[in-house]
KOLBA-583047 format. One record per residue (C-alpha): residue number from 1; x, y, z. Coordinates in nm, 3 decimals. Example, Ala and Ser with C-alpha at 12.3 -4.5 7.8 and 13.67 -1.06 7.14 Angstrom:
<nodes>
[node 1 [1.230 -0.450 0.780]]
[node 2 [1.367 -0.106 0.714]]
</nodes>
This chain:
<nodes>
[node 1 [0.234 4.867 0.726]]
[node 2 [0.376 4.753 1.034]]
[node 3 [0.712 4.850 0.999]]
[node 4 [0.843 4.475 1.003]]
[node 5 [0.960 4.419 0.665]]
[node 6 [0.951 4.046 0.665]]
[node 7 [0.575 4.084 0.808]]
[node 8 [0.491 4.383 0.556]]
[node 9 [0.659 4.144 0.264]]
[node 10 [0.419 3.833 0.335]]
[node 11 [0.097 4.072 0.409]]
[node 12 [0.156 4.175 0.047]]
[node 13 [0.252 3.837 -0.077]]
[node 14 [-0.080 3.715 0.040]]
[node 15 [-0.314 3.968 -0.040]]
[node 16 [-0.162 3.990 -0.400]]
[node 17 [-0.188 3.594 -0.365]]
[node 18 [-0.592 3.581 -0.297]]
[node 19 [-0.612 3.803 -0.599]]
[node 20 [-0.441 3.571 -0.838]]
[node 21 [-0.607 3.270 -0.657]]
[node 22 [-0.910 3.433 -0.804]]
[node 23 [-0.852 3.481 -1.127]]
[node 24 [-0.849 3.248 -1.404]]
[node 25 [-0.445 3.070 -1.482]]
[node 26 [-0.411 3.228 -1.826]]
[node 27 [-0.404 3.603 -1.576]]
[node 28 [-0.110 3.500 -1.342]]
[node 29 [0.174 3.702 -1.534]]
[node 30 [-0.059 4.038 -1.579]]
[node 31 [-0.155 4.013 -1.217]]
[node 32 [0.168 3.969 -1.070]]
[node 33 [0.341 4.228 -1.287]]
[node 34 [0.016 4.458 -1.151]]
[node 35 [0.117 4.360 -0.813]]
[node 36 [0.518 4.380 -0.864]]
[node 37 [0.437 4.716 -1.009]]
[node 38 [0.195 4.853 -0.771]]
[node 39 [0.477 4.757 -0.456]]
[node 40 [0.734 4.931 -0.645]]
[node 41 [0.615 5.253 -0.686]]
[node 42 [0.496 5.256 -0.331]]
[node 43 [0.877 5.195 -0.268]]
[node 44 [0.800 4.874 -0.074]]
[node 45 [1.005 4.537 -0.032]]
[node 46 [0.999 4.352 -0.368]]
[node 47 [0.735 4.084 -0.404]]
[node 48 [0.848 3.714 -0.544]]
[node 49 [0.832 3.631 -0.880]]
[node 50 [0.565 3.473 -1.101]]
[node 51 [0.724 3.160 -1.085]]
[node 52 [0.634 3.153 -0.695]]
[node 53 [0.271 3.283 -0.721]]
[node 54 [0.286 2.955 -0.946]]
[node 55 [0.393 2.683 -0.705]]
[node 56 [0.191 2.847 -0.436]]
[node 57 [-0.163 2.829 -0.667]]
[node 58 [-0.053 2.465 -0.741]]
[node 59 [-0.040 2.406 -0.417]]
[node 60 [-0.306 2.581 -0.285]]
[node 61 [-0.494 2.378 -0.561]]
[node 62 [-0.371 2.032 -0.489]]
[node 63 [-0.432 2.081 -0.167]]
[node 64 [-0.803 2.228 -0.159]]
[node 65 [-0.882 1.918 -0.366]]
[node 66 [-0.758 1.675 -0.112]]
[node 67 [-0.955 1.872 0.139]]
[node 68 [-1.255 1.854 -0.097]]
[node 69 [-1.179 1.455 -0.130]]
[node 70 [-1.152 1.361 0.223]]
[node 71 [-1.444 1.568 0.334]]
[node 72 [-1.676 1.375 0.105]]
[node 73 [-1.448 1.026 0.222]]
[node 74 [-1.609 1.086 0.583]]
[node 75 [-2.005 1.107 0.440]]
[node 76 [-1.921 0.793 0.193]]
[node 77 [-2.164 0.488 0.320]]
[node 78 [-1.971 0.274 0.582]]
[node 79 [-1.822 0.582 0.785]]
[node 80 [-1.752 0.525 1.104]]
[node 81 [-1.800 0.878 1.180]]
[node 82 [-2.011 1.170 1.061]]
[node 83 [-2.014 1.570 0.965]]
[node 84 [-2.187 1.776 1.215]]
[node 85 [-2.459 1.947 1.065]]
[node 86 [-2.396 2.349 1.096]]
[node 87 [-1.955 2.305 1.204]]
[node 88 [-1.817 2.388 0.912]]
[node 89 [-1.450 2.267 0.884]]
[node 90 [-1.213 2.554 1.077]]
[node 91 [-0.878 2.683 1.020]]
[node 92 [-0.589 2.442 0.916]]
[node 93 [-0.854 2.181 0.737]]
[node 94 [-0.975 2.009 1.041]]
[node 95 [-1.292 1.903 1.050]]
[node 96 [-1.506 1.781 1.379]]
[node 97 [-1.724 1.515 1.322]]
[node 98 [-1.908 1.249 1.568]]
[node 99 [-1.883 0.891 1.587]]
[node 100 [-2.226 0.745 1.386]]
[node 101 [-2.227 0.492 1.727]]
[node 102 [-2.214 0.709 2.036]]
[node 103 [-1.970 0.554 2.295]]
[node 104 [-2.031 0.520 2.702]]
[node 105 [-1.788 0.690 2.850]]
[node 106 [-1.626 0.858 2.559]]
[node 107 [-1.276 0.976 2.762]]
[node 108 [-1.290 0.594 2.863]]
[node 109 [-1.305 0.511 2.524]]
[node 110 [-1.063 0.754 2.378]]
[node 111 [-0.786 0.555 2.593]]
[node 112 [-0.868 0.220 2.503]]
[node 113 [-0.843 0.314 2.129]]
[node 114 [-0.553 0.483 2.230]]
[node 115 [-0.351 0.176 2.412]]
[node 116 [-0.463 -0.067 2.129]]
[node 117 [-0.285 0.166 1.911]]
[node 118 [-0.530 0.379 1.732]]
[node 119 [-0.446 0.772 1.837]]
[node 120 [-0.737 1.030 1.847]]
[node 121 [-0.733 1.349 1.858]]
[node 122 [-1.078 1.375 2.066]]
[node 123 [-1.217 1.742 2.079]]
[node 124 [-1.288 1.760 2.444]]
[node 125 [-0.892 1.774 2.523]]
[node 126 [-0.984 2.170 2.360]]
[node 127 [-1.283 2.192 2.617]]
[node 128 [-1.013 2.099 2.927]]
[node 129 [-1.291 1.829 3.039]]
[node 130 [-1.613 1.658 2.960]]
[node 131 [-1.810 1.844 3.165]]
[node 132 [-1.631 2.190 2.986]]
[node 133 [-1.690 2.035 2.588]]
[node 134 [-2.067 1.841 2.738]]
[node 135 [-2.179 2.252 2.795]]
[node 136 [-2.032 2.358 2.533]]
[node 137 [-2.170 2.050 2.237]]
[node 138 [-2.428 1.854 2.415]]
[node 139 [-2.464 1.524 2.330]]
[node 140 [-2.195 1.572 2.093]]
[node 141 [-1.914 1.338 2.090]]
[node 142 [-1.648 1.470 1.848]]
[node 143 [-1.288 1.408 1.736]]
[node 144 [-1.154 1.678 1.522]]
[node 145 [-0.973 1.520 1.203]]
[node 146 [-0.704 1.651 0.964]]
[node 147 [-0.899 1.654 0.614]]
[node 148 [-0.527 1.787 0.490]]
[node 149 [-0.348 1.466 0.510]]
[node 150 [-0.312 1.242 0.153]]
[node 151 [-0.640 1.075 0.102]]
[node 152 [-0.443 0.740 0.191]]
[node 153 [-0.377 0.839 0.555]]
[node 154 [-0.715 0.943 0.598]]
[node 155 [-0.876 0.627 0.417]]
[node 156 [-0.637 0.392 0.675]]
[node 157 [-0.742 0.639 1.017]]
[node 158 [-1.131 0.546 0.912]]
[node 159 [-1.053 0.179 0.858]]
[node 160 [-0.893 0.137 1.141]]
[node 161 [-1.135 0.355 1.330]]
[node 162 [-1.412 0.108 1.200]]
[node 163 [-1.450 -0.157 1.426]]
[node 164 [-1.340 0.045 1.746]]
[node 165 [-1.660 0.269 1.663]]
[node 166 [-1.852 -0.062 1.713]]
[node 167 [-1.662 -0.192 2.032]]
[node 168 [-1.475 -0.445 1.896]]
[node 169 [-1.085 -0.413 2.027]]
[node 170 [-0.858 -0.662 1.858]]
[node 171 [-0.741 -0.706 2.203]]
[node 172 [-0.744 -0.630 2.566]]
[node 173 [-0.569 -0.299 2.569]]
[node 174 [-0.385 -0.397 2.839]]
[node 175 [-0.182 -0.641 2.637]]
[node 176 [-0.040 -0.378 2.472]]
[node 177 [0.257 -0.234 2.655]]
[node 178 [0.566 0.033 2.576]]
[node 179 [0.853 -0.165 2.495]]
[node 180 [1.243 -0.015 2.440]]
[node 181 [1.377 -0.036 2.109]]
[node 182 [1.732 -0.081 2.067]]
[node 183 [1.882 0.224 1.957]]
[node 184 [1.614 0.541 1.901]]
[node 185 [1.258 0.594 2.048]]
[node 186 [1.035 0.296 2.111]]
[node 187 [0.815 0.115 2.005]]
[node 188 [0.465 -0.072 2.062]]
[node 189 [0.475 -0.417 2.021]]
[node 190 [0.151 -0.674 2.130]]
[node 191 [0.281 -0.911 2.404]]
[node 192 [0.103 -1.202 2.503]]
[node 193 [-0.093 -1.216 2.841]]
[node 194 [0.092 -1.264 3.167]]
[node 195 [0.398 -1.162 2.990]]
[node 196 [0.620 -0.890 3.111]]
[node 197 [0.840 -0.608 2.930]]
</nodes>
């Protein structure tokens, strides 16, 4: 134990968690009462009730079969990206995957999607440059997505992602431009060519 009881109370939490996660629903009560039991006479901080180990398996649940939904959403036919064979998805359900059309200049293109509105979240920011991410995934160009969001979110980033795969910008990115709000942040509005903010 490390002394910290808020860090010694979640340690237990979650390794009495994975054991419940395990097991099948009808065993929640008899496993948490094991675990309650087992904390108690080791005269540890009290774990949470079954009511929490509950919420936490439905959530845990729900949200491994979103995971499980959008990860099959970006292999469906008309993707505008694909799975890398061998990178399985890492911690926090992100998932790198490469465009199915490789891009010139894929920092180039990055920013264009970016000013006409479409943000990325390209992989080679994590490599510091292309010439850091090129030696470390060669001929690899990857944008690490977030297969956690609700399937709706992800759905909308791949349609919009569509037709900037194959090059085709609604506009000149340049006709996009920050404009002030009134009252709190700002926000991106098209303005015609020639025109200023």
């Amino acid at each position: 134990m490390s002394g910290d009881p808020v860090g010694e109370i979640v340690m237990l939490f979650y390794a009495s968690l994975l054991t419940v996660m395990e097991a099948p629903v009808e065993q929640t009560a008899k496993l948490v009462q094991l675990s309650r039991d087992s904390v108690r006479r080791s005269g540890l901080a009290a774990l949470p009730g079954e009511e929490t180990y509950r919420r936490v398996r439905a959530h845990l649940t729900v949200m491994g079969e979103r995971f499980r939904r959008n990860a099959h959403t970006l292999e469906s036919p008309g993707s505008p990206v694909r799975r890398v064979p061998g990178m399985k998805p890492a911690a926090g359900y992100s998932a790198f995957v490469e465009l199915s059309t490789p891009q010139d200049g894929f920092l180039s293109w990055v920013t264009r999607c970016g000013r006409a509105g479409l943000q990325l979240n390209p992989t080679v920011v994590h490599g510091g440059t292309s010439a850091a991410w090129d030696a470390l995934y060669p001929d690899h160009q990857l944008l690490r997505l977030n297969l956690s969001e609700h399937p709706t979110i992800v759905d909308r980033g791949l349609r919009l992602l569509r037709p900037y795969a194959a090059g085709q910008f609604q506009s000149d990115p340049e006709d996009h431009r920050q404009v002030p709000h009134e009252g709190k942040g700002s926000t991106r509005w098209p303005l015609p060519p020639g025109s200023r903010p």
